[in-house]
C-alpha positions as a Markdown table, in Angstrom:
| # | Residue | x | y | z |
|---|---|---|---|---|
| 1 | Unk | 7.0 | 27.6 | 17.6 |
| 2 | Unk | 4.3 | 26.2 | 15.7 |
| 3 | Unk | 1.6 | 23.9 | 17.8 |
| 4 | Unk | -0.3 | 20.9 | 16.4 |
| 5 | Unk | -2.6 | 18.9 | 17.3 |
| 6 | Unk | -3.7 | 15.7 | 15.4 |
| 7 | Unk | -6.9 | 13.5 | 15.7 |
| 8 | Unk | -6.4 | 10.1 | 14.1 |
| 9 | Unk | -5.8 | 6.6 | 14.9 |
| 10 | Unk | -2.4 | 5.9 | 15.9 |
| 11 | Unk | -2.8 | 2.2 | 16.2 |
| 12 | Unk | -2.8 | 2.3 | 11.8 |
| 13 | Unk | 0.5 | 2.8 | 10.2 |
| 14 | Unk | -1.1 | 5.1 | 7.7 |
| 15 | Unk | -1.5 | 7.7 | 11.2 |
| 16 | Unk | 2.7 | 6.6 | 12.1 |
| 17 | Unk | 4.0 | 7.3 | 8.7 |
| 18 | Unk | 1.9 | 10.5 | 8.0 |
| 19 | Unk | 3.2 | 11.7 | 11.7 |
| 20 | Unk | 6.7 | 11.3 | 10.7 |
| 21 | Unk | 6.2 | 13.1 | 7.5 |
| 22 | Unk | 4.9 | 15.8 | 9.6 |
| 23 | Unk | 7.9 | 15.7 | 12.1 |
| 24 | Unk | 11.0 | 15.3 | 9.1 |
| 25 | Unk | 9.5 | 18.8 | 8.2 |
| 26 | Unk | 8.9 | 20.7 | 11.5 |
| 27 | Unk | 12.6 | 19.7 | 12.2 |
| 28 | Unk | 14.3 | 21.7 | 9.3 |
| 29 | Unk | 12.4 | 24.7 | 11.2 |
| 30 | Unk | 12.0 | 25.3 | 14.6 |
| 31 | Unk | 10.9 | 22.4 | 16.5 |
| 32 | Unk | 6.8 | 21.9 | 16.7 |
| 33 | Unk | 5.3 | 20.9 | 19.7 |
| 34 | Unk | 2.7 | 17.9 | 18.3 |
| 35 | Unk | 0.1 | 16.7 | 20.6 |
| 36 | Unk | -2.3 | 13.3 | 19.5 |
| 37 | Unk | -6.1 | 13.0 | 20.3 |
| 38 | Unk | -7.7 | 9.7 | 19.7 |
| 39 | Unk | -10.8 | 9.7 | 17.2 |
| 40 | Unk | -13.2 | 7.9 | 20.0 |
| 41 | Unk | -12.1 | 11.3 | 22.5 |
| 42 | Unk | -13.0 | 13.4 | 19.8 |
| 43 | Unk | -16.4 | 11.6 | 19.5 |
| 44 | Unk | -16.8 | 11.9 | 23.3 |
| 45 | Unk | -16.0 | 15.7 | 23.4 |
| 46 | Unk | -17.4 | 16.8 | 20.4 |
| 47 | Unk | -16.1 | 19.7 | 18.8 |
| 48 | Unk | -16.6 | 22.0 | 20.7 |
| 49 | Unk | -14.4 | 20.2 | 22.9 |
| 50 | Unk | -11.7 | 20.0 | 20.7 |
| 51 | Unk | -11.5 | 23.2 | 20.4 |
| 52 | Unk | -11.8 | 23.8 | 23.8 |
| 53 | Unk | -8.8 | 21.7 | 24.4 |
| 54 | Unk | -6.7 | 23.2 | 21.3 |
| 55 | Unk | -7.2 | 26.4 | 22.7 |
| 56 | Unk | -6.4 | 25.9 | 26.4 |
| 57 | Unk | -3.1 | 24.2 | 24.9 |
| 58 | Unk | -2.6 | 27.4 | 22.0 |
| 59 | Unk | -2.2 | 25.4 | 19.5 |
| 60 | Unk | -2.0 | 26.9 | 15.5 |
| 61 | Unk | -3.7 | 24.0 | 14.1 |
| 62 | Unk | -5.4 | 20.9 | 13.9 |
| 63 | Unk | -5.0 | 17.9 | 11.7 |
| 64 | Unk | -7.9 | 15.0 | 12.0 |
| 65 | Unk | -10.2 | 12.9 | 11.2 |
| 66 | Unk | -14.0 | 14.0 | 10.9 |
| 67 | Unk | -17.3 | 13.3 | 10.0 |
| 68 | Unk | -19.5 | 14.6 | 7.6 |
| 69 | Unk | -21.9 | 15.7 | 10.5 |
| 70 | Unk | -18.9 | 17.9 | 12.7 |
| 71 | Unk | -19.2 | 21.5 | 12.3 |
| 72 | Unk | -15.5 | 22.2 | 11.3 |
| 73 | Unk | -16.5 | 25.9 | 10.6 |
| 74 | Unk | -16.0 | 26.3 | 14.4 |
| 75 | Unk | -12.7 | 25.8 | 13.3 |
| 76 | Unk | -11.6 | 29.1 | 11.2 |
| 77 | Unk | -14.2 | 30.8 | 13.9 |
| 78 | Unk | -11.4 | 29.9 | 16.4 |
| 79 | Unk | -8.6 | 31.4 | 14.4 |
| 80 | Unk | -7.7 | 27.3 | 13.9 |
| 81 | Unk | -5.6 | 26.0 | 11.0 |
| 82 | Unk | -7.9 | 22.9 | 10.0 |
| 83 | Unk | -6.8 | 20.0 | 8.0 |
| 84 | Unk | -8.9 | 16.8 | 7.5 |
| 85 | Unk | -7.5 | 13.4 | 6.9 |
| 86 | Unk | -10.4 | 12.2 | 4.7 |
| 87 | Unk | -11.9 | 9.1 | 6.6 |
| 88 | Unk | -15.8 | 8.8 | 5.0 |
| 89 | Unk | -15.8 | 12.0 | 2.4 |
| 90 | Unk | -13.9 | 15.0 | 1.3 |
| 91 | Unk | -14.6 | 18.1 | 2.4 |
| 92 | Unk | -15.7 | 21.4 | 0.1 |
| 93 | Unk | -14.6 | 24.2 | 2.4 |
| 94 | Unk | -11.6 | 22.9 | 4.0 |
| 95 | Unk | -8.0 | 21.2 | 2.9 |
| 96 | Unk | -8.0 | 17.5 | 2.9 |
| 97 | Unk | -5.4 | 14.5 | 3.0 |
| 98 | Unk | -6.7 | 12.7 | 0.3 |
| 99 | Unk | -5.2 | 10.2 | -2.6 |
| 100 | Unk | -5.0 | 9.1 | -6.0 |
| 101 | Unk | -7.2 | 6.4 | -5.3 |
| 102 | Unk | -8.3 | 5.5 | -8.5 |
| 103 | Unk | -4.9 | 5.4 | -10.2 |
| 104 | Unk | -4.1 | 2.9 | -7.1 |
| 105 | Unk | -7.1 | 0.7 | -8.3 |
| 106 | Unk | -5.4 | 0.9 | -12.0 |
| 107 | Unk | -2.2 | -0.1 | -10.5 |
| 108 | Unk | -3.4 | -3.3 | -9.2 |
| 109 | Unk | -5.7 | -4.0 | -12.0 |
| 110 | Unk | -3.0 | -4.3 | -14.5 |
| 111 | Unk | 0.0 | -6.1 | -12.2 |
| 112 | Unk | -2.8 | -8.9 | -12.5 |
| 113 | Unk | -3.6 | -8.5 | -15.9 |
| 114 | Unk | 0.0 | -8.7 | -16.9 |
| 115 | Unk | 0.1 | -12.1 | -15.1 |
| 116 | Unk | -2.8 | -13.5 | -16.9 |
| 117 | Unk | -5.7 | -13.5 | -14.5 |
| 118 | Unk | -8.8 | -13.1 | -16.4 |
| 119 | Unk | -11.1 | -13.2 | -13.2 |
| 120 | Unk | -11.2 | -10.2 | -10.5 |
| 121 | Unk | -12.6 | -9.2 | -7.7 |
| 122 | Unk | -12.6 | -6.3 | -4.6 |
| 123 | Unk | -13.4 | -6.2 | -1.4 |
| 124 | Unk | -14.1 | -3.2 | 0.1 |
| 125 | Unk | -16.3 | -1.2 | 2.5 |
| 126 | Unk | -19.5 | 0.8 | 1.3 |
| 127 | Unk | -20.0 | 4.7 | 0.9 |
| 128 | Unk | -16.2 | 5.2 | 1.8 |
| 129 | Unk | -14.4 | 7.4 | -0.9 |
| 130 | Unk | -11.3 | 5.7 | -0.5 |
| 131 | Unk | -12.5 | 2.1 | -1.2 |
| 132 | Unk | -15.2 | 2.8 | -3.5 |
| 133 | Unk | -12.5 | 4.9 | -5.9 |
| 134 | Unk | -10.3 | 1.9 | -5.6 |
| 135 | Unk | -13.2 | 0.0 | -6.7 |
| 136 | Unk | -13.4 | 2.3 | -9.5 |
| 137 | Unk | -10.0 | 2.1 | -10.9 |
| 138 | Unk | -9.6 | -1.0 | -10.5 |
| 139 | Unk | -12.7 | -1.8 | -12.8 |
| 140 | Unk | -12.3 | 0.6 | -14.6 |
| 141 | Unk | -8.8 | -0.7 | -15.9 |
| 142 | Unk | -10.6 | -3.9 | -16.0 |
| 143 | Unk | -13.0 | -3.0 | -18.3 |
| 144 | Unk | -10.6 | -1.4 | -20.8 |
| 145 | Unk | -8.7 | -4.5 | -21.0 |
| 146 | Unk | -11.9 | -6.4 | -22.1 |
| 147 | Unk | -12.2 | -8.7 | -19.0 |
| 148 | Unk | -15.3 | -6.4 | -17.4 |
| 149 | Unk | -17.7 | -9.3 | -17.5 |
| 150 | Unk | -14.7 | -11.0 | -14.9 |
| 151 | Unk | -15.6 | -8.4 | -12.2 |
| 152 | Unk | -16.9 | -9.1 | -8.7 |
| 153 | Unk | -17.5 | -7.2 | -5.6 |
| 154 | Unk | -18.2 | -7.3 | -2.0 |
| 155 | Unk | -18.6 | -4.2 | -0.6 |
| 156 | Unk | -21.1 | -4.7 | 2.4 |
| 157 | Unk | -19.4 | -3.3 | 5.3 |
| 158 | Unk | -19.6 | -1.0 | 7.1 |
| 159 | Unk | -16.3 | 1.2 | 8.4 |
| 160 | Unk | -18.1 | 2.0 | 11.1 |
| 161 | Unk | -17.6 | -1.8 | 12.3 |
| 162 | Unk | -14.1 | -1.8 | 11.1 |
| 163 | Unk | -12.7 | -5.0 | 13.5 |
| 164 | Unk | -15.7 | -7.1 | 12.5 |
| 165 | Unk | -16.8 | -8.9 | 9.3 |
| 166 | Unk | -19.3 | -11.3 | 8.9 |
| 167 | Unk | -16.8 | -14.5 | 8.2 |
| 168 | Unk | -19.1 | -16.6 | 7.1 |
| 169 | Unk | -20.7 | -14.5 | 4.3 |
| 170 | Unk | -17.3 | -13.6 | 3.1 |
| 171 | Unk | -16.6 | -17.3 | 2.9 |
| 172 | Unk | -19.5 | -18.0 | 0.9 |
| 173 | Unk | -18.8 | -15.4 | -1.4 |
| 174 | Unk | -14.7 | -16.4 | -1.7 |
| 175 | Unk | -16.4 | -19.9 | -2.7 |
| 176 | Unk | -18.4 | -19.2 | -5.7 |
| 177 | Unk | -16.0 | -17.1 | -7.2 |
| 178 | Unk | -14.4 | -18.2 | -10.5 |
| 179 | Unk | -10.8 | -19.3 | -10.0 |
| 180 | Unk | -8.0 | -18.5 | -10.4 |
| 181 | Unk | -9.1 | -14.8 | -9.5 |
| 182 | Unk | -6.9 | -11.7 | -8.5 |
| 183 | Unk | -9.1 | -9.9 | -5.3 |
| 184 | Unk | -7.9 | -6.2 | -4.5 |
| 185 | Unk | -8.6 | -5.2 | -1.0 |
| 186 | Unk | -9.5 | -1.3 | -0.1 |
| 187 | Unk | -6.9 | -1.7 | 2.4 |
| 188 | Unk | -4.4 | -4.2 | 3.8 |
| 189 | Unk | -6.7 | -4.5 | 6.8 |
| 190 | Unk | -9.8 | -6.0 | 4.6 |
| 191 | Unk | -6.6 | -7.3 | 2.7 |
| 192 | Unk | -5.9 | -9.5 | 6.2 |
| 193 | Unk | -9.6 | -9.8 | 7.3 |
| 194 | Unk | -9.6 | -11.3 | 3.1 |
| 195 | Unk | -7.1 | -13.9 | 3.7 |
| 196 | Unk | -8.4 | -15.1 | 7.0 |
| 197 | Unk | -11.8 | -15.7 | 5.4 |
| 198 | Unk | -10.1 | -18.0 | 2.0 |
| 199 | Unk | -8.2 | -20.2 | 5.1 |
| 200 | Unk | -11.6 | -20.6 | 6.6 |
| 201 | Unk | -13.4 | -21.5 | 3.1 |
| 202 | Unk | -10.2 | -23.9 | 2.5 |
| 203 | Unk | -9.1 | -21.7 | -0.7 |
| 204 | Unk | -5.4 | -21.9 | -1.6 |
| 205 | Unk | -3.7 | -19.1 | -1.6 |
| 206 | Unk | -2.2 | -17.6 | -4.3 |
| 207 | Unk | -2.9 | -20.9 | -6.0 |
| 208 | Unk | -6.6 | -20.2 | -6.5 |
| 209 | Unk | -7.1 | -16.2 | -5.1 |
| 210 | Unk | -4.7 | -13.8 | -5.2 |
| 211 | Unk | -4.9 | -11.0 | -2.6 |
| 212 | Unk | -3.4 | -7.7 | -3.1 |
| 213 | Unk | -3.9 | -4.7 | -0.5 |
| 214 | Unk | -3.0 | -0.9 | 0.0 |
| 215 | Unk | -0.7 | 0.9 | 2.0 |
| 216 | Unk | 1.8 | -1.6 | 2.9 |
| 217 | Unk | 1.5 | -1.8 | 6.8 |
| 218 | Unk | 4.8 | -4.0 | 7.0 |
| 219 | Unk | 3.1 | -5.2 | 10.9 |
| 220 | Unk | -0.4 | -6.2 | 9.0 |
| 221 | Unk | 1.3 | -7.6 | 5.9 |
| 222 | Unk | 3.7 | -9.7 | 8.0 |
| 223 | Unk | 0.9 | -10.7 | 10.2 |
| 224 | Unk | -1.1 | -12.0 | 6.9 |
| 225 | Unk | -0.7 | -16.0 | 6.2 |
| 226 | Unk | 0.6 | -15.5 | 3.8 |
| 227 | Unk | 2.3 | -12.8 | 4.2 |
| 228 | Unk | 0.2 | -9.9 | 2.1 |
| 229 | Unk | 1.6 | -7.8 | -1.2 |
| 230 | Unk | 0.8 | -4.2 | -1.5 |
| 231 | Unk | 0.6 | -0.9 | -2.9 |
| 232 | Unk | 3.2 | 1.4 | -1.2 |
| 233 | Unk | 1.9 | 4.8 | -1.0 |
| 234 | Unk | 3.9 | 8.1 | -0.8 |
| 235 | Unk | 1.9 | 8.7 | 3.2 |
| 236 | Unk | 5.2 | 9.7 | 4.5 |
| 237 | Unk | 5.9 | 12.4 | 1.8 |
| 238 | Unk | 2.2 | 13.8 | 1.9 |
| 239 | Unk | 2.7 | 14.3 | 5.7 |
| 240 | Unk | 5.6 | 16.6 | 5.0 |
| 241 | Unk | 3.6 | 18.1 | 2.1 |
| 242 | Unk | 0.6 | 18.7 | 4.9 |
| 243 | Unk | 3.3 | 20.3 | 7.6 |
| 244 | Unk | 4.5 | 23.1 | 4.3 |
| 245 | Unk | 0.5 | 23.8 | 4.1 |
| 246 | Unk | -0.2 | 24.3 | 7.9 |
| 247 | Unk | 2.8 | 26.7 | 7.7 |
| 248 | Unk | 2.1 | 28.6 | 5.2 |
| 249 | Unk | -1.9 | 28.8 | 6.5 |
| 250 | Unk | -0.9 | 29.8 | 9.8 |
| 251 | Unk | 1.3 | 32.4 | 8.7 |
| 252 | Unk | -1.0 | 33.8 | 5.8 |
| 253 | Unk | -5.1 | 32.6 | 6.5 |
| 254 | Unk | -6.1 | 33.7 | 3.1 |
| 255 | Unk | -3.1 | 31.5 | 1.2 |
| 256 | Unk | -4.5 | 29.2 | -1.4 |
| 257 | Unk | -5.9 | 25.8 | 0.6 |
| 258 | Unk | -5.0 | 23.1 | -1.7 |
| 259 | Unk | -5.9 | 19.2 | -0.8 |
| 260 | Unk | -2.5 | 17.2 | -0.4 |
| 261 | Unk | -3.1 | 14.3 | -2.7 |
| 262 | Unk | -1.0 | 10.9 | -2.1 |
| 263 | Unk | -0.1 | 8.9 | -4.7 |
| 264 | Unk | 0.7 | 4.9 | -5.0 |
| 265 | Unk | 5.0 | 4.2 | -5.4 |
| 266 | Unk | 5.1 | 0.7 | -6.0 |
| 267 | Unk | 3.8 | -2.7 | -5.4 |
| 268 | Unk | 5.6 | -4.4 | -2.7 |
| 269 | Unk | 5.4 | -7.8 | -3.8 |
| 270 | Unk | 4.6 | -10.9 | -1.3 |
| 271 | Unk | 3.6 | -14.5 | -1.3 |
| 272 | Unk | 0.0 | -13.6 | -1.7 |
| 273 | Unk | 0.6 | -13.1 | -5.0 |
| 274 | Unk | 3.1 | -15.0 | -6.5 |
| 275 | Unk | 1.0 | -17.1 | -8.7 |
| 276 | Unk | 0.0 | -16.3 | -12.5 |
| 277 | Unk | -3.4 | -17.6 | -13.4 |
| 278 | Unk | -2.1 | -20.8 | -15.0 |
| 279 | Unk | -4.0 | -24.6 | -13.8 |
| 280 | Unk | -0.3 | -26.1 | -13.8 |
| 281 | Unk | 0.2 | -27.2 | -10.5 |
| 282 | Unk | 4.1 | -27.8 | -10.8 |
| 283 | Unk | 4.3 | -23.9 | -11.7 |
| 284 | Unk | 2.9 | -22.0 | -9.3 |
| 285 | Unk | 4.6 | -24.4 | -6.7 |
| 286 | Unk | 7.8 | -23.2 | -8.5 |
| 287 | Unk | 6.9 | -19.5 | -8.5 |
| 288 | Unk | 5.6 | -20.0 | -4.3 |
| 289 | Unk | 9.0 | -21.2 | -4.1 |
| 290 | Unk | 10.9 | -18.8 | -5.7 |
| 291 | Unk | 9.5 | -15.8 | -3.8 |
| 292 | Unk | 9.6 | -17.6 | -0.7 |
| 293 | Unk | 13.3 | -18.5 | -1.1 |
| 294 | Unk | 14.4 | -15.5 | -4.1 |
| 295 | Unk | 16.3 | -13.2 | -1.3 |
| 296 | Unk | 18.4 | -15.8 | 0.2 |
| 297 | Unk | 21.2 | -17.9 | -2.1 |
| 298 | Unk | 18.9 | -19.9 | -4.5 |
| 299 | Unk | 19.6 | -21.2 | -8.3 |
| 300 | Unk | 17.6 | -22.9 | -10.8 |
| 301 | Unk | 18.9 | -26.3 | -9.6 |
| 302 | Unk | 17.2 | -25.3 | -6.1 |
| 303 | Unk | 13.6 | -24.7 | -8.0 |
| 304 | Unk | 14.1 | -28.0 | -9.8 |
| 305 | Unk | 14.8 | -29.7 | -7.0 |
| 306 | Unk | 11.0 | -28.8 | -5.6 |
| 307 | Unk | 9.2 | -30.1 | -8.9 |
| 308 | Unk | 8.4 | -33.1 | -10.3 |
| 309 | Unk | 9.0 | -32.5 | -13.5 |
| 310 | Unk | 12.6 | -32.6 | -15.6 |
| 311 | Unk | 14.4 | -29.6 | -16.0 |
| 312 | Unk | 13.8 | -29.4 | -19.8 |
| 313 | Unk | 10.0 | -29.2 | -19.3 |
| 314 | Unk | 10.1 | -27.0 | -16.4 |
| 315 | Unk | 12.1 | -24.3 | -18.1 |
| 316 | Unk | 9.7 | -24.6 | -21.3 |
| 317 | Unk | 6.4 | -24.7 | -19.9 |
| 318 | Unk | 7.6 | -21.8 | -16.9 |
| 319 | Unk | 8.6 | -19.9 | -19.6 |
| 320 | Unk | 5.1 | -20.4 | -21.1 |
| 321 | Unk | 3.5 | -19.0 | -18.1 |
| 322 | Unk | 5.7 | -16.1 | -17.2 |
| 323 | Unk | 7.6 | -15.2 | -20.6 |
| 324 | Unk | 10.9 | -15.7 | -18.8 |
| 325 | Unk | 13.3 | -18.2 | -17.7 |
| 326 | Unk | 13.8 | -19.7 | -14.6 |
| 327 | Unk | 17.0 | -17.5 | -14.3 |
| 328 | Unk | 15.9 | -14.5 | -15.4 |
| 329 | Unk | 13.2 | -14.8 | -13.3 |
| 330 | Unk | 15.0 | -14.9 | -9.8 |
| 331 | Unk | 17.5 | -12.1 | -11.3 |
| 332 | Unk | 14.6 | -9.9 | -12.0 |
| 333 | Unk | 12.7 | -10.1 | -8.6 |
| 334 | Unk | 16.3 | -9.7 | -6.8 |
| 335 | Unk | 17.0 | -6.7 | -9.0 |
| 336 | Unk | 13.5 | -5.1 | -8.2 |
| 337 | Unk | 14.1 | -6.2 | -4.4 |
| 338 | Unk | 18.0 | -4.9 | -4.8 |
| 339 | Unk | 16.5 | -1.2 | -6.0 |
| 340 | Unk | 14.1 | -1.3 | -2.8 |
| 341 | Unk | 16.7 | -1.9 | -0.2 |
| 342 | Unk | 18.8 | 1.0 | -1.8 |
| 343 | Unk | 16.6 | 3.5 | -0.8 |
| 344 | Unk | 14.9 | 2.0 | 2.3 |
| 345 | Unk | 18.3 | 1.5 | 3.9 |
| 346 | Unk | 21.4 | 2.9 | 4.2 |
| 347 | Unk | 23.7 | -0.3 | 4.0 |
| 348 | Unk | 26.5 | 0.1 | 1.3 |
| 349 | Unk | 25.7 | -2.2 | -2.4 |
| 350 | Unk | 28.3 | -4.5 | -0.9 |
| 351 | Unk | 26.1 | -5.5 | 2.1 |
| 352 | Unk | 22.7 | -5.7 | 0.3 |
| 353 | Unk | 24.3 | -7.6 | -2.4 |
| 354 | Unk | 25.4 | -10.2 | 0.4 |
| 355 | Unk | 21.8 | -10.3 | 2.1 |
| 356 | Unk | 20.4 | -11.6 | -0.9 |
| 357 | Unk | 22.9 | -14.3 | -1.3 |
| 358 | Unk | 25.3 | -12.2 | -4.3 |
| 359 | Unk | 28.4 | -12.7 | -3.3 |
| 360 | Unk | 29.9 | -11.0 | -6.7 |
| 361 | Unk | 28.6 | -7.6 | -6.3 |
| 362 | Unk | 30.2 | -6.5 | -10.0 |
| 363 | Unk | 27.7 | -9.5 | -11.1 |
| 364 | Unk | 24.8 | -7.8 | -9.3 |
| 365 | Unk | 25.1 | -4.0 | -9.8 |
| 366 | Unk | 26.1 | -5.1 | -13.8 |
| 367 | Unk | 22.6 | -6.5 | -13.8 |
| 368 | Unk | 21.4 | -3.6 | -12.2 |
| 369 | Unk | 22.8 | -1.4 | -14.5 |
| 370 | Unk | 21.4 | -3.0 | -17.8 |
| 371 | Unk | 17.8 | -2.5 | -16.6 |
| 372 | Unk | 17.9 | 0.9 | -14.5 |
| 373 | Unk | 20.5 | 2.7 | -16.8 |
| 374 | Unk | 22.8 | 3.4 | -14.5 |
| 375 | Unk | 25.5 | 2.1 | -11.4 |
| 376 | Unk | 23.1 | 1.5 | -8.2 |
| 377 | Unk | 25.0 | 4.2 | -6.3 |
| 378 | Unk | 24.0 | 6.8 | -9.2 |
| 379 | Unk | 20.2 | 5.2 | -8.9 |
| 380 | Unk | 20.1 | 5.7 | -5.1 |
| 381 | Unk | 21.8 | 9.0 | -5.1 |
| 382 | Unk | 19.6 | 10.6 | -7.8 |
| 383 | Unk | 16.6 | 9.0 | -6.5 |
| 384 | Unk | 17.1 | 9.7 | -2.8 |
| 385 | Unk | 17.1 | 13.5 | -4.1 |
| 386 | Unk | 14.0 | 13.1 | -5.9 |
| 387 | Unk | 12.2 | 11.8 | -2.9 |
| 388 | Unk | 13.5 | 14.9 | -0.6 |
| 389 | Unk | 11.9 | 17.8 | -3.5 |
């Protein structure tokens, strides 16, 4: 029976869903015994205390978070399985949980490119490998699009003072930004911490900055005003990847000690940005509206009904905007919600149909079917299959 014990902060959903990556795994075997340290214990008892501790309690292997200045060769000198969940910087001689963060930045570069915004910025911490890659894919795609003159950054914090951020300054910043800008945050933390700051500057929001963060902590983004897109990440998968290395480390030390690299899924799209960078005021209240209101029973008359403008010149200048219609518009982002719900739940197409408001369910997985290639059963079946290799 394999014994593990894991350093990190449980209070972040990142920690939750990499634990129950772990745990999906350890169940096809024989049940691990897992055992959580806090990081601020750690720092109290050094390493040598850990391992103290992991040795009193025989456990195979550590997972954690550590710092650049821990001696984590103590480690392998214990006969320990080490594993770090990169926090500051990667480490040379040891495995690490790490990510494709700069493919993450690219990610959110181009879903705001694609809806027109021609002025970005991130918000991040400093001399953090995970926000300063975002950083760097983000500009980078940035760049290659031809808007690189359009970038800003703020970047002077300090992870080390995670909970705390100097409002003001922020604020000033958010101010003399152009608008309307698209703003990536390193994480949907600084993503949160970002939109508190805009309501404190008296910036609209996703009228004049667009917010987009990373990880999609459902808790943080629902807490967000409003509430926060952002880039799902395959944590849950990694920490099942991470329990097959520990396994295969305990029972062979010299096996090859690859890092476990994460990659981004999807953008998990929310009010904070459902806007395009357009000045037409009766537009972006129509798109607000429209992801606000798309999973319930809405229809075009329902949009029209929250404009002042005729239904002739909405349709023609929203289509001007967004390159669609009105209707294809609310079909599209049900569809896209439609395909989520398939594999994040286990409800039948009849009953997801029904929560977003389809009450012809031949109607619904027809659409379906014209832009995935297939019925949604066959989509969730041979996706659901995909997700478990």
């Amino acid at each position: 029976m394999l014994r593990l014990l894991i350093i990190t902060d449980f209070t972040e959903s990142f920690a939750n869903k990499l634990l129950k990556g772990i745990v999906t795994y350890s169940r096809l075997k024989e049940q691990w015994i897992i055992r959580r340290m806090p990081p601020a214990y750690k720092a109290q008892i050094g390493i040598p205390g850990v391992i103290r501790m992991a040795k009193e309690w025989r456990a195979d292997a550590v997972v954690g978070q550590f710092e650049q200045s821990d001696d984590i060769s103590l480690f392998a000198k214990n006969g320990l399985v080490v594993v770090a969940q990169d926090f500051k910087k990667r480490f040379k001689t040891i495995p690490n949980i790490t990510a494709d963060y700069v493919g993450t930045g690219r990610m959110a570069a181009r879903f705001f490119i694609d809806r027109g915004f021609r002025n970005f910025g991130f918000f991040g911490f400093k001399d953090v490998c995970w926000s300063d890659e975002r950083c760097e894919g983000f500009q980078r795609e940035i760049w290659e699009a031809g808007f690189g003159d359009s970038f800003h950054i703020y970047n002077l914090q300090d992870i080390d003072r995670l909970w705390y951020y100097e409002r003001d300054q922020l604020a000033d910043w958010l101010r003399g930004l152009p608008k309307p800008i698209g703003i990536m945050a390193c994480d949907d933390n600084q993503g949160n911490n970002l939109i508190e700051a805009c309501h404190s500057a008296g910036i609209r929001i996703p009228s004049e900055i667009s917010v987009m963060g990373v990880d999609n902590d459902e808790l943080l983004c629902s807490l967000s005003n409003p509430t926060l897109s952002s880039i799902q990440v395959d944590i849950e998968d990694g920490g099942y990847r991470t329990a097959e290395l520990i396994e295969r480390l305990v029972a062979n030390p010299d096996a090859p000690r690859e890092d476990i690299v994460l990659t981004p899924v999807k953008i998990v799209g929310r009010i904070s940005t459902a806007a395009f960078a357009t000045d037409d005021v009766q537009i972006q209240k129509a798109i607000q509206f429209i992801h606000q209101n798309y999973q319930k029973k809405i229809s075009v008359k329902d949009v029209i009904g929250e404009v002042a403008l005729s239904r002739r010149l909405l349709e023609r200048r929203f289509k001007e905007v967004t390159g669609q219609t009105l209707y294809q518009y609310i079909s599209d982002l049900k569809i896209k919600r439609f395909a989520e719900l398939l594999l994040d739940t286990d409800e039948q197409v009849v009953g997801i149909a029904l929560s977003l408001g389809e009450n012809d369910t031949k109607s619904i997985s027809r659409r379906f079917k014209q832009i995935y290639g297939c019925s949604p059963n066959e989509w969730r079946e041979k996706n659901q299959k995909n997700k478990t290799k």
